[in-house]
C-alpha positions as CSV (number, residue, x, y, z in Angstrom):
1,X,0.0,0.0,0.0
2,X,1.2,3.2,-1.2
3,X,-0.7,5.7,0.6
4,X,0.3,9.6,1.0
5,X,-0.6,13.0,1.3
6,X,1.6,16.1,-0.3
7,X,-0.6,19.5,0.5
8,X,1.5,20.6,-2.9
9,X,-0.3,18.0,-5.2
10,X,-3.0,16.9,-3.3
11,X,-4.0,13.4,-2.5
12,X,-1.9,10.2,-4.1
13,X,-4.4,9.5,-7.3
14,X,-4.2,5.6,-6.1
15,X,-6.9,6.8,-3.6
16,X,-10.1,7.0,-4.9
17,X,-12.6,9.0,-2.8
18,X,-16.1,8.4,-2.6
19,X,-18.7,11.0,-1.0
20,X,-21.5,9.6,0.8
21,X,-23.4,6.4,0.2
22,X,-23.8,6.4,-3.5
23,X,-21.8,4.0,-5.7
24,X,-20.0,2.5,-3.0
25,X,-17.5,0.5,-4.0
26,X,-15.0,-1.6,-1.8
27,X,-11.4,-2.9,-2.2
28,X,-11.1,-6.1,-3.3
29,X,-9.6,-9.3,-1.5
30,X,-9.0,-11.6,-4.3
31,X,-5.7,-13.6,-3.1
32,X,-5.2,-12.1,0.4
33,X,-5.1,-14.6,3.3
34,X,-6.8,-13.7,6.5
35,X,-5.1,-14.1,9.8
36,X,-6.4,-16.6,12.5
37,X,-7.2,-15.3,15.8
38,X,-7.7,-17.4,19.2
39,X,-8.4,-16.2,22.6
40,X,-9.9,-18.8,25.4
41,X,-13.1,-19.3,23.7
42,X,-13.4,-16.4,21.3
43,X,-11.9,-17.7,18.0
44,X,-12.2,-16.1,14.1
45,X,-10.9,-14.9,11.1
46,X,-9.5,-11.3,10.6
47,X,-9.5,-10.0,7.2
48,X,-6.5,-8.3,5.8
49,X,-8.2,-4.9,5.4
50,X,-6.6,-2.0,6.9
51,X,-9.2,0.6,8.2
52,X,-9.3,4.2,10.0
53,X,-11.8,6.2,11.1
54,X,-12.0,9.7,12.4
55,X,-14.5,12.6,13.2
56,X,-14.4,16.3,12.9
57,X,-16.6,18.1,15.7
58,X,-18.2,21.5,16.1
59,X,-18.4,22.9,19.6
60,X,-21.9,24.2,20.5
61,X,-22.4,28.4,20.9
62,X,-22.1,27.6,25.2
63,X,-19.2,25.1,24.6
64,X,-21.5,22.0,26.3
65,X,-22.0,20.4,23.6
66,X,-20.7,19.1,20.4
67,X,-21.6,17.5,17.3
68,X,-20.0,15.6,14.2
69,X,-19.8,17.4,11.2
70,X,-17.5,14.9,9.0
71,X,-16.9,11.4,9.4
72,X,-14.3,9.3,7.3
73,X,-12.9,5.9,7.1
74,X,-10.0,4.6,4.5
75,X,-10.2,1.5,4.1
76,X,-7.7,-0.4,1.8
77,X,-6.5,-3.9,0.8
78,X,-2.7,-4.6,-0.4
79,X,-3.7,-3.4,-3.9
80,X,-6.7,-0.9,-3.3
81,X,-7.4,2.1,-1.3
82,X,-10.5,3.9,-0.6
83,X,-11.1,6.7,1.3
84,X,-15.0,7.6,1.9
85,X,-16.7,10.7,3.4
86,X,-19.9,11.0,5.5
87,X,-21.4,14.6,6.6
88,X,-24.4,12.4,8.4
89,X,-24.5,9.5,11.3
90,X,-27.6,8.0,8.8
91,X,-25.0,7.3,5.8
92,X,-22.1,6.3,8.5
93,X,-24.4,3.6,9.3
94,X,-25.9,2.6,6.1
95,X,-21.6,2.0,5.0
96,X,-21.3,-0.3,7.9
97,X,-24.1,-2.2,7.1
98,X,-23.1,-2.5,3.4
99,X,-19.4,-3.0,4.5
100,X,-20.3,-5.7,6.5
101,X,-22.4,-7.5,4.0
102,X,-20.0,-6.7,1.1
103,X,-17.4,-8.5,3.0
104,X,-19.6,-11.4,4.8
105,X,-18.4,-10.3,8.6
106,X,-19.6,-12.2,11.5
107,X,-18.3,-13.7,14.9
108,X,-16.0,-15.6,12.6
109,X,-15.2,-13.0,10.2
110,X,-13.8,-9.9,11.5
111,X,-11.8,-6.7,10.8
112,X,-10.0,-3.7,12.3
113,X,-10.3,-0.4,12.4
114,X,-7.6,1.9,14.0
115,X,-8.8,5.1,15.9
116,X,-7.2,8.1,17.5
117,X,-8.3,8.5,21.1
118,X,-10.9,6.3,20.8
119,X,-12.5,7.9,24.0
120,X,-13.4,10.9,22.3
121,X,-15.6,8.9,18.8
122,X,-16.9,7.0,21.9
123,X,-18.7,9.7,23.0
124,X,-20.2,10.8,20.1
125,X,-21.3,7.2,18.6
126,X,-22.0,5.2,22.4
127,X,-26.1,5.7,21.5
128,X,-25.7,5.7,17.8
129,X,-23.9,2.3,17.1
130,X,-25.0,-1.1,17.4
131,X,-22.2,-1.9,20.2
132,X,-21.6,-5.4,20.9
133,X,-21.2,-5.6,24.6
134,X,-19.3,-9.0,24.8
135,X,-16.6,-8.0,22.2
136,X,-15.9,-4.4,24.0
137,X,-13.1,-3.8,26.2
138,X,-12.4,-0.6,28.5
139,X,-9.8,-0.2,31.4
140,X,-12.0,2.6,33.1
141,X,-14.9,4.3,31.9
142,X,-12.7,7.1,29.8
143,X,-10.4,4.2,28.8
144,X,-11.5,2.0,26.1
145,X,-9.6,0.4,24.2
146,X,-11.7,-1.6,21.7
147,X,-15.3,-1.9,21.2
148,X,-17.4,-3.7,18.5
149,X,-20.2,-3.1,15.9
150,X,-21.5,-4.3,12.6
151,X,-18.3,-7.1,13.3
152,X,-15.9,-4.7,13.3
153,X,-13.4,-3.9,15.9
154,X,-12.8,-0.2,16.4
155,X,-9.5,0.0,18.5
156,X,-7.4,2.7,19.6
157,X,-4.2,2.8,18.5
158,X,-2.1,4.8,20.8
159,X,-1.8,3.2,23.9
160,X,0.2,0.7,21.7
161,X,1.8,3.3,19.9
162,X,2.4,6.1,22.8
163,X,2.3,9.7,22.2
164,X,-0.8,11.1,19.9
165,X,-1.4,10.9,15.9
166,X,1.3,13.0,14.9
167,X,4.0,10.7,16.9
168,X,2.6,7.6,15.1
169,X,2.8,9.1,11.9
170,X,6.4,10.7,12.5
171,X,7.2,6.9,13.6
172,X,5.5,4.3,11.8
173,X,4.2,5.8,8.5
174,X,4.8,7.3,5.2
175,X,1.8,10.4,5.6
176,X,2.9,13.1,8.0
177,X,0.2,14.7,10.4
178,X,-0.5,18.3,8.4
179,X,0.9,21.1,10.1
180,X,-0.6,24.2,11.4
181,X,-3.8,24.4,13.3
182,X,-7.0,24.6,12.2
183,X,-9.6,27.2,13.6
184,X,-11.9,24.9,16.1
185,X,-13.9,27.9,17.2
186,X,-15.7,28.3,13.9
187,X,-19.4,27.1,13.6
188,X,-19.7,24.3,11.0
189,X,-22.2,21.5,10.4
190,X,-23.3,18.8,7.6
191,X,-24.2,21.5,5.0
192,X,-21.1,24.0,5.8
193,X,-18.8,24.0,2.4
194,X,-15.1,23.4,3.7
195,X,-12.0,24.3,2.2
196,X,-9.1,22.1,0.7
197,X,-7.0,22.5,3.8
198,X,-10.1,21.7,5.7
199,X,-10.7,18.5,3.8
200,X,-6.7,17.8,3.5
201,X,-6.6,17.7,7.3
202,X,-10.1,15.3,7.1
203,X,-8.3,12.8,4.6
204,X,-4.7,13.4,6.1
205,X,-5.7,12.0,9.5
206,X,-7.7,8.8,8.4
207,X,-5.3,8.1,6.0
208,X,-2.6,7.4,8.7
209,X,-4.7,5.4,11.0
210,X,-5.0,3.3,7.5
211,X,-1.6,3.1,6.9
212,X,-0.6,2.3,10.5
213,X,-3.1,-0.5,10.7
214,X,-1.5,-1.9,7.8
215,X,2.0,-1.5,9.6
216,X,0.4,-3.2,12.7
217,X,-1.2,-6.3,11.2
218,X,1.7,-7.2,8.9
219,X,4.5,-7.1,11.8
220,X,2.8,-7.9,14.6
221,X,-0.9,-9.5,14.6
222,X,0.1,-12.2,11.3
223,X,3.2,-13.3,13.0
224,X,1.7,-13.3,16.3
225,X,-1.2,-14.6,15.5
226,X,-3.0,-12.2,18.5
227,X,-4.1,-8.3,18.3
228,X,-2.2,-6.1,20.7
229,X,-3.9,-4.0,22.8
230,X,-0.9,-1.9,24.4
231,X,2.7,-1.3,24.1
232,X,3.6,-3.1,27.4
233,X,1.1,-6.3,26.2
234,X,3.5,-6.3,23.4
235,X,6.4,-6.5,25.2
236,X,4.8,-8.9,28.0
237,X,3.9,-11.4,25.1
238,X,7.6,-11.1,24.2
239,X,9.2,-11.8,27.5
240,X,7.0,-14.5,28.4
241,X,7.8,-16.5,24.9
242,X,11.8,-15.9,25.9
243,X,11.1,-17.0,29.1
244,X,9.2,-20.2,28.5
245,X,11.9,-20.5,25.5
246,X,14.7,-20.4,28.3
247,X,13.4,-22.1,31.0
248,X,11.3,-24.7,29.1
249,X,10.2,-27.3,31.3
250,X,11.2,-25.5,34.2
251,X,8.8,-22.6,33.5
252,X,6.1,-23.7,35.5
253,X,8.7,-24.3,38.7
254,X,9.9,-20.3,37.7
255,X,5.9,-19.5,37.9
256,X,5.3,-21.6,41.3
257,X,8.0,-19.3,42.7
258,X,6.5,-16.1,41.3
259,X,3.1,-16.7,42.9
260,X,4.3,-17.7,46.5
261,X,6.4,-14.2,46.3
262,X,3.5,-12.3,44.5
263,X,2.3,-10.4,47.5
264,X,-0.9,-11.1,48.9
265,X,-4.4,-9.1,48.0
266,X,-4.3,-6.5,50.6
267,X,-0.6,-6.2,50.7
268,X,-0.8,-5.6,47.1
269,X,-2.7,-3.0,47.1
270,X,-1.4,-1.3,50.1
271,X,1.9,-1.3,48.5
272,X,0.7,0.2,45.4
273,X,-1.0,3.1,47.8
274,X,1.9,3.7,50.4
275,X,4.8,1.8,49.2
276,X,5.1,2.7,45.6
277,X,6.7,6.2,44.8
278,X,7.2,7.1,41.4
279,X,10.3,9.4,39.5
280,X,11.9,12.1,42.1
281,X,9.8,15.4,40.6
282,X,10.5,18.4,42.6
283,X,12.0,21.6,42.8
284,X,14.5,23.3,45.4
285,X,12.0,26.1,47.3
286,X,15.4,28.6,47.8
287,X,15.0,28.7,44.3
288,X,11.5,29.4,43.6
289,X,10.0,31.8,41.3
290,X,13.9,32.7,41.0
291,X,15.6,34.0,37.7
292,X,18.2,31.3,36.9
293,X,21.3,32.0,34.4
294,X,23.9,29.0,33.3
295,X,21.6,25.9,34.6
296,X,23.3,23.0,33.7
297,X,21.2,19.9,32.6
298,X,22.3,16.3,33.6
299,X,20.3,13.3,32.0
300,X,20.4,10.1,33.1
301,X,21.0,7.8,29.9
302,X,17.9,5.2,30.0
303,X,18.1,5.5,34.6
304,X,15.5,2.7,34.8
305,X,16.5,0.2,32.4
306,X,20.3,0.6,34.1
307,X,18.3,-0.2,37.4
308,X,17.1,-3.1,36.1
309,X,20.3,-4.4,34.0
310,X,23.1,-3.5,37.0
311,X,21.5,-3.8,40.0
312,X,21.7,-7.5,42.6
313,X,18.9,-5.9,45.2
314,X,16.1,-6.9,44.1
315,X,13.5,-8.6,46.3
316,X,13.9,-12.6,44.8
317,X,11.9,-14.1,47.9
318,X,8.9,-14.5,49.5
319,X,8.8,-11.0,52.0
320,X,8.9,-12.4,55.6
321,X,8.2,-10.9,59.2
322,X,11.0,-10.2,60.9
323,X,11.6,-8.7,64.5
324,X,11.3,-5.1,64.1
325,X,14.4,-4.6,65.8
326,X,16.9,-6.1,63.4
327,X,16.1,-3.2,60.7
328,X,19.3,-1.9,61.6
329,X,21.4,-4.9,60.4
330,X,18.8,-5.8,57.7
331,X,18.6,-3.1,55.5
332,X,22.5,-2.8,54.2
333,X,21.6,-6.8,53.9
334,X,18.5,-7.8,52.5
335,X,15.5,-6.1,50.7
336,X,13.4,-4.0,52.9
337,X,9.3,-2.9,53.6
338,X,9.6,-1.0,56.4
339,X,6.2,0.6,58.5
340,X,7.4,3.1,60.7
341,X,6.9,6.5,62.7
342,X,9.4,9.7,62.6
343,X,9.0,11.7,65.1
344,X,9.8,15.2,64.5
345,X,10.7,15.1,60.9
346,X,12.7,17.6,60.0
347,X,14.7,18.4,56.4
348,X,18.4,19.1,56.4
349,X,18.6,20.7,53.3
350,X,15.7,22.7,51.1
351,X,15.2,19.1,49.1
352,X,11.8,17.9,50.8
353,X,12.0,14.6,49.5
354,X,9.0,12.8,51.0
355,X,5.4,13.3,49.4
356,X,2.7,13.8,52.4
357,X,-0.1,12.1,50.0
358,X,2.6,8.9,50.3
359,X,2.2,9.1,54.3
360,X,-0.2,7.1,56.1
361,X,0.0,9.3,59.1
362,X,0.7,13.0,58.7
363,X,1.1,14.9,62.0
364,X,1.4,18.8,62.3
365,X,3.1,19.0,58.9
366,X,5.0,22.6,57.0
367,X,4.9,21.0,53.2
368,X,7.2,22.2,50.5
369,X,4.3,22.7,47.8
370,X,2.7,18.6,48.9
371,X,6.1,17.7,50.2
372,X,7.6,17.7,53.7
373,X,9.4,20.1,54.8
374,X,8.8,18.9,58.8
375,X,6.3,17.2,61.0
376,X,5.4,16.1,64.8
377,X,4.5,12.7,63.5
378,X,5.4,10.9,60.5
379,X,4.2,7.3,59.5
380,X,5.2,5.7,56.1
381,X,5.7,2.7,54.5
382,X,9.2,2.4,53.2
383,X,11.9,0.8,51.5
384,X,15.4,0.4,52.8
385,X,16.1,2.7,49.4
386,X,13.7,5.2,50.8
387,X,15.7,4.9,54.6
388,X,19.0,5.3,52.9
389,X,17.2,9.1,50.7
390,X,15.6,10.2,54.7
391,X,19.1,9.5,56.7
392,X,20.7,11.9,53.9
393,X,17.8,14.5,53.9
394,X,15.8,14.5,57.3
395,X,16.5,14.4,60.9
396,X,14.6,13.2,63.6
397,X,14.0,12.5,67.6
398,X,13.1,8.8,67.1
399,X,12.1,6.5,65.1
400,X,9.7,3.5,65.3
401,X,9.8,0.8,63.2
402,X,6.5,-1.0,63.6
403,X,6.9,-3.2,61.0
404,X,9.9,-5.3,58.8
405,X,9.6,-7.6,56.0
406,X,12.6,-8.5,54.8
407,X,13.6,-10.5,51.1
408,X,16.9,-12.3,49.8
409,X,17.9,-10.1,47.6
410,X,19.3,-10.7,43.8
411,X,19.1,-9.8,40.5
412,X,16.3,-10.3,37.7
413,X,15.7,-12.9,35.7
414,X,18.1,-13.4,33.0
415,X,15.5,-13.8,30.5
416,X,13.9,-10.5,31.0
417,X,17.1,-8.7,31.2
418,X,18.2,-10.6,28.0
419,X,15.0,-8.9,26.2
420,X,15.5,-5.8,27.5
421,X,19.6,-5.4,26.7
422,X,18.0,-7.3,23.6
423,X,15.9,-3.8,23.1
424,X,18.4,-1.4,23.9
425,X,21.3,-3.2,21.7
426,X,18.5,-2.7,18.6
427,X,18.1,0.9,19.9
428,X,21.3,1.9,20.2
429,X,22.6,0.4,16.8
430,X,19.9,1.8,14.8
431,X,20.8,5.5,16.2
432,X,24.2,5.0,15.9
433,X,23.1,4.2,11.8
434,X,21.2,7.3,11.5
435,X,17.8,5.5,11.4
436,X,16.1,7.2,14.7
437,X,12.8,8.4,12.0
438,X,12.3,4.6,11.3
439,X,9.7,2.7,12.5
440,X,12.3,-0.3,13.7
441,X,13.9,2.1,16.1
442,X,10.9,3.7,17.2
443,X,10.0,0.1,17.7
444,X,13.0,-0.7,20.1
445,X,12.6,2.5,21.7
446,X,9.4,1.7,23.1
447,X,10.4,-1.7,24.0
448,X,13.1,-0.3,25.8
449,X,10.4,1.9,27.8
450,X,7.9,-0.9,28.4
451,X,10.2,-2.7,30.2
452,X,10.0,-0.5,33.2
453,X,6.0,0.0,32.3
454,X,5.2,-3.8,32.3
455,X,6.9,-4.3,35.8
456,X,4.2,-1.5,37.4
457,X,1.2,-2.4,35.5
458,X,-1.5,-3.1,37.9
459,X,-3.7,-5.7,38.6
460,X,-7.6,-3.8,38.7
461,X,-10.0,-4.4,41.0
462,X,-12.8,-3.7,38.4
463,X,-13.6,-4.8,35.0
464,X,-15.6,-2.5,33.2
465,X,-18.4,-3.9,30.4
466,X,-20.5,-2.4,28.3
467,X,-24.1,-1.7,29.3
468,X,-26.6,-1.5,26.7
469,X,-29.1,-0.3,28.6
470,X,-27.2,2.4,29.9
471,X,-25.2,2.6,26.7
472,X,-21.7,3.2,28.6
473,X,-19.1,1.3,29.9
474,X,-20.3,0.4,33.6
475,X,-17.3,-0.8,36.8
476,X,-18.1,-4.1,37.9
477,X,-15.8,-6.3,40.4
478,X,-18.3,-9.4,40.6
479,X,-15.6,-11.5,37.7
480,X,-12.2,-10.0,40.0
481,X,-10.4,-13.1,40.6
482,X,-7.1,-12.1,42.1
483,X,-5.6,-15.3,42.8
484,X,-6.2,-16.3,39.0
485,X,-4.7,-12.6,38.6
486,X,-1.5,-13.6,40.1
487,X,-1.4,-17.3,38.7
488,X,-1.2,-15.2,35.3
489,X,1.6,-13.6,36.4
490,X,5.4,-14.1,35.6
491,X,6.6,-10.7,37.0
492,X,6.6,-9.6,40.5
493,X,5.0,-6.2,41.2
494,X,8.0,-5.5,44.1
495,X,10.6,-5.7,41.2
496,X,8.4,-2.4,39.3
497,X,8.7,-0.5,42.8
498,X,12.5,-1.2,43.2
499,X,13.5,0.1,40.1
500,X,12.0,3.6,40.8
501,X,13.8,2.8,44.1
502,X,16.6,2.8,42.9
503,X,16.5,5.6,40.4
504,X,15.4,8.1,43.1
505,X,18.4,6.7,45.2
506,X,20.4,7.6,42.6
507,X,19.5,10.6,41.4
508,X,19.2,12.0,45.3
509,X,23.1,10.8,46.0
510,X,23.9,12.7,43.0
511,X,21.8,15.7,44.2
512,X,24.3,15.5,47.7
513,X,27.6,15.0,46.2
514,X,27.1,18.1,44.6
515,X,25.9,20.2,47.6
516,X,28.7,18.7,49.7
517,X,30.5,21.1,47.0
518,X,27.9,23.9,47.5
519,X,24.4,24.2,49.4
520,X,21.5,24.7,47.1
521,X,23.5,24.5,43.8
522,X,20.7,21.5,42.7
523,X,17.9,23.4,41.5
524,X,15.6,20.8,40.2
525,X,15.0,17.2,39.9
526,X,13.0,15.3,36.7
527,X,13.2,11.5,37.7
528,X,16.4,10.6,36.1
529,X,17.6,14.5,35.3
530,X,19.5,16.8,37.7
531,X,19.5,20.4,36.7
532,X,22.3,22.6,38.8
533,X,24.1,25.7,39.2
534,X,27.7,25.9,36.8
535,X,29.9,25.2,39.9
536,X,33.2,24.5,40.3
537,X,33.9,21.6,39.4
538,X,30.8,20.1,38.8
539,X,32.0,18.4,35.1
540,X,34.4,16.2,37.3
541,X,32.4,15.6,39.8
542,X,29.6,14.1,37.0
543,X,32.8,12.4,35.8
544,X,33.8,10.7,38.8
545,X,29.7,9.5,39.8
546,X,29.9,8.1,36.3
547,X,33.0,6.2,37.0
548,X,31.4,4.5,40.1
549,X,28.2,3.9,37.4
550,X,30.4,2.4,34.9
551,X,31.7,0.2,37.2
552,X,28.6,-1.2,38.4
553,X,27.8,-1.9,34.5
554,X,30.9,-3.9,34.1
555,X,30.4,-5.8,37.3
556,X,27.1,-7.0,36.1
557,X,28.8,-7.9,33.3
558,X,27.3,-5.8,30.8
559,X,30.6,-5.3,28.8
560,X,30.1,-4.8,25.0
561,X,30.5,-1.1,23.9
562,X,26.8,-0.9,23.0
563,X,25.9,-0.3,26.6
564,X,29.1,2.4,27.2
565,X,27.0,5.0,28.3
566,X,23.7,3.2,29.6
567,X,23.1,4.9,33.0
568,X,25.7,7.4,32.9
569,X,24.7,11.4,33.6
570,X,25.1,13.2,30.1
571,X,25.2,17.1,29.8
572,X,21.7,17.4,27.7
573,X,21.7,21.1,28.1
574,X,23.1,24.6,29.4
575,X,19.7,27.0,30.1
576,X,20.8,30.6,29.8
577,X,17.6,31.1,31.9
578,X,15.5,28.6,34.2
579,X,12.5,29.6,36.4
580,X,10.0,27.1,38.4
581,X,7.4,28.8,39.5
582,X,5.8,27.4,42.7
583,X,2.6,25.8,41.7
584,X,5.3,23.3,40.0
């Protein structure tokens, strides 16, 4: 399929547009195999026809309501490519019915079409189409992923894809998102005559979503023999076939160890509420709503994939109880969960590291815009990461540790860090060949991402189905199985929270080392940036932390020049002025 838009020459002549429901006329299929799909019970054909859809909306006068002045779908096969155009939900409706007869769909017959925020044409066609509430799929009630009607799958695209349309397109196809903004605010309906940029951005759009659907079942649903749903499903898929591949008849042995270590169901979701902390995010308050000059940048090269590849403490074991009063020897030797009370917090420095929202008891607290600055009573649930960040940041009076669960600590398993250096070796190469705008190393980028993302992906209490009563996608937890959750499961959620562990130990040593050199010379943190004054010595001083990094990498073995750099701090940027306002 060779399908493009130049706003010079105007659509490629190889797609034939058809206005409204007259003479409709499909591609043809003659010679093209379908791809066989099975799921537990749900089994079926899925055409190879690659099909978008899009909407253009017009606000209402008092902006609380909205309504669809153009739809469009392109539909093409490998040798044809049509792209039609509605201005009415009547002839939208009539094409489905006439696509799905034209091309026999049914439960066992099926085909996709790609969408953009499928939230948003959600809205708009919830109490319009037929929608099939056993073939519909939603993650909460404004995240759907798929739904189905007329036998047609209607799936958005960019949770596998990340970013919005014009990051797909920049990645994975030949047509570029137009540029320049159309004006939303005018009035326009069904009758209103648009212009040729108008209707270039109405075929531009649908076009891609065509194109990328074609990208999408040729390198990933025929091979597979499945339909992705997100970018960390991908990647799960993968790792799972490597590790079954690996471990072969000792897979199920590797799985028996996973789910006596998985936590248990209120553990796991009180470590998801209290335990979990995500990327270090914060600013210095002496430096607030100040005018900074000369603010050097220092990026972390891919900080949580290096967590994962170079660090030995993760949590390997079941946690166990342990008298409370051996936290002292435990955490410089095992993997930590710590309960405990501070009294009389207190920072040392204007870092307030420690999010109140994060505390389960928050006493008499001065915050640093939701942080803490000090507080008569602090009680948190902790790693022995977290420990290491408060004993360089806070004092206190006492401490009470109420609770320790300890873990043999080690590193991953070398499967999953054999897909991810797998990832990151694909990455690195294809940058290094000057192929960063091609869809293989957008491909490998995201991999490398996902491998933190699949770690902290979280088992949900509710499942959310379609109503067709109510015609929306309602929360129900009657089908929540969690122990058939975590027999799933080949991944341990603890390993997701040690990474950002990690990371924020990390990046909070560097932020020390270089106020040993000068108080409040760190201005901000980004989870794996460090942005500081031009001190002194600060270039060596990167220099030297980078040594002890590279180190670590060649300890874990991690030797071939492709990973050089991986987890080292890299100047990104000088600012020649840098301002966070409070409210950040």
């Amino acid at each position: 399929m060779n399908c493009f838009l130049d706003t010079k020459k105007g659509i490629e002549p190889s797609i034939k547009i058809i206005e409204g429901i007259k003479n409709l006329v499909f591609p043809s299929l003659k010679g093209e195999k379908s791809v066989y799909i099975k799921k537990g019970r749900n089994e079926f054909r899925l055409l190879p026809l690659y099909m978008g859809f899009d909407i253009e909306t017009t606000a209402g006068a008092d902006q609380r309501c909205a309504y669809m002045y153009t739809a469009a779908f392109c539909v093409a096969s490998v040798k044809e490519c049509y792209l039609y155009i509605f201005r009415s939900w009547d002839d939208v409706l009539f094409f489905l019915e006439e696509f799905s007869h034209r091309f026999d769909l049914n439960e066992k017959r099926k085909v996709l079409c790609g969408v953009a925020n499928l939230n948003y044409e959600y809205s708009f066609i919830k109490k319009i189409f037929p929608i099939d509430p056993d073939n519909s799929f939603a993650k909460g009630p404004q995240d759907i992923l798929y739904f189905e009607s007329f036998f047609i799958r209607f799936m958005d695209v960019l949770p596998i894809t990340g970013g919005n349309l014009a990051y797909l397109a920049r990645n994975f196809t030949t047509t570029q998102k137009m540029s320049g903004d159309l004006d939303y605010t005018k009035k326009r309906n069904s009758k209103t005559p648009l212009t040729p940029e108008e209707w270039g951005y109405i075929y531009n759009d649908v076009i891609i979503l065509s194109e990328y659907m074609y990208y999408l079942f040729d390198t990933i649903i025929k091979p597979g023999k499945y339909i992705p749903l997100t970018k960390t499903g991908i990647l799960r898929k993968k790792n799972r076939k490597n590790g079954e591949k690996e471990l072969m008849e000792q897979w199920e042995i590797y799985k028996g160890l996973i789910n006596k270590a998985f936590p248990s169901y209120n553990d796991y979701f009180v470590w998801f509420e209290y335990l979990f902390r995500g990327g270090y995010v914060h600013a210095n308050i002496f430096h607030i709503d100040e005018l900074l000059r000369g603010i050097l940048s220092f990026d972390r090269v891919s900080a949580y994939p290096a967590e994962m590849l170079f660090n030995d403490g993760f949590p390997l074991t079941p946690f166990r109880e342990e008298d409370p009063a051996r936290w002292p020897e435990r955490i410089s030797t095992h993997a930590c969960i710590m309960d405990c009370i501070f009294y009389n917090l207190e920072n040392i420095t204007n870092h307030s590291i420690e999010s109140s929202n994060k505390c389960i008891e928050l006493l008499d607290p001065v915050l640093d815009n939701g942080r803490i600055r000090k507080a008569s009573r602090v009680r948190v649930l902790i790693t022995e990461q977290d420990f290491f960040n408060y004993q360089d940041f806070y004092k206190w009076e006492k401490l009470e540790v109420l609770r320790l669960q300890t873990s043999e600590r080690g590193r991953l398993p070398k499967f999953l860090l054999e897909t991810l250096a797998d990832s990151y070796r694909g990455k690195t190469l294809l940058k290094k060949q000057g192929k960063k705008d091609s869809p293989e190393y957008a491909i490998k980028k995201e991999e490398v991402n996902s491998n933190y993302g699949m770690l902290v992906t979280r088992i949900r209490k509710e499942s959310y189905k379609y109503d067709p009563e109510l015609m929306d996608f309602i929360a129900s937890d009657t089908d929540f199985d969690f122990d058939k959750e975590v027999k799933r499961s080949f991944l341990l959620p603890q390993w997701g929270i040690w990474v950002t562990a990690f990371q924020r130990r990390n990046l909070l040593q560097l932020f020390r080392k270089i106020e040993n050199v000068r108080l409040n010379a760190v201005c901000y943190g980004d989870t794996d940036s460090c942005k500081c004054e031009d001190i002194p010595g600060i270039k060596e001083l990167i220099k030297e932390y980078n040594r002890e990094i590279r180190e670590k990498r060649i300890a874990s073995g991690w030797t071939d020049p492709v990973f050089e750099s991986l987890g080292e701090y890299e100047h990104e940027a000088t600012y020649d002025l840098f301002k966070r306002s409070e409210e950040h």
